[in-house]
N, C-alpha and C positions, 0 to 999 in steps of 0.2 A: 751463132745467133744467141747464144746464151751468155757471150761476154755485153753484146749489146743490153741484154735485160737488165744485168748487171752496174752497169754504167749506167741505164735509167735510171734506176733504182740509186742509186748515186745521187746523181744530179736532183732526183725527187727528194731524197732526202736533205740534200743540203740547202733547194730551195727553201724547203720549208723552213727552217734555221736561221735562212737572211730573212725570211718573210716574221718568222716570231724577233728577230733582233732587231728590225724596223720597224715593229711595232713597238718594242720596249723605246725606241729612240724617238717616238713621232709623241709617245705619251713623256718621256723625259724632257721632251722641246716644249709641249704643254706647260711643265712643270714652271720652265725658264721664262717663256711668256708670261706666266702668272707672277713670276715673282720678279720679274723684271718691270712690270706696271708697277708692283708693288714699291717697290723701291721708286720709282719715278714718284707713285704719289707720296711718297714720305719726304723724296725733296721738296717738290711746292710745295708740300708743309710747312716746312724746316723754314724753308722763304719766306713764309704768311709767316711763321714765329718771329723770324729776326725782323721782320718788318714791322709788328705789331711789338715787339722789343722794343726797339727804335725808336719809333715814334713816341711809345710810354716814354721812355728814358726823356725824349727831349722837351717832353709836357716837365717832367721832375724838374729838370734842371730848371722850365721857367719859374714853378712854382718857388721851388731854392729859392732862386735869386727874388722873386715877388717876398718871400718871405724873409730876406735877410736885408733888403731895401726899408720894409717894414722895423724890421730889428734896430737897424741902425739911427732909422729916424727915431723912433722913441728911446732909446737910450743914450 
């Protein structure tokens, strides 16, 4: 009888040790989710920037040429 106490005593202890190490893992997975949005919204960011890039850049270049059309006729 007293190997089985034993062996309980075991197994209680080591539950508790899977049960504290999935906990450490269920709040590490927290951690991932949070920073796995994180990251996604820094790409559609990064998208809205190079688009909002873009679009500047190709206003510039009309302006350029508006203003070198200019240039050319009066000189």
């Amino acid at each position: 009888m007293m190997i089985y106490a034993w062996i309980n005593n075991l197994l209680v202890s080591e539950n508790k040790k899977l049960k504290a190490e999935n906990e450490r893992l269920r709040k590490n997975m927290r951690v991932v989710d949070m920073l796995k949005a994180e990251y996604e919204q820094c790409i559609q960011d990064a998208k809205k920037c190079r688009k909002k890039y873009a679009d500047a850049y190709v206003e510039f270049e009309k302006i350029r040429k508006e203003y070198q059309e200019l240039l050319d006729r009066y000189n």
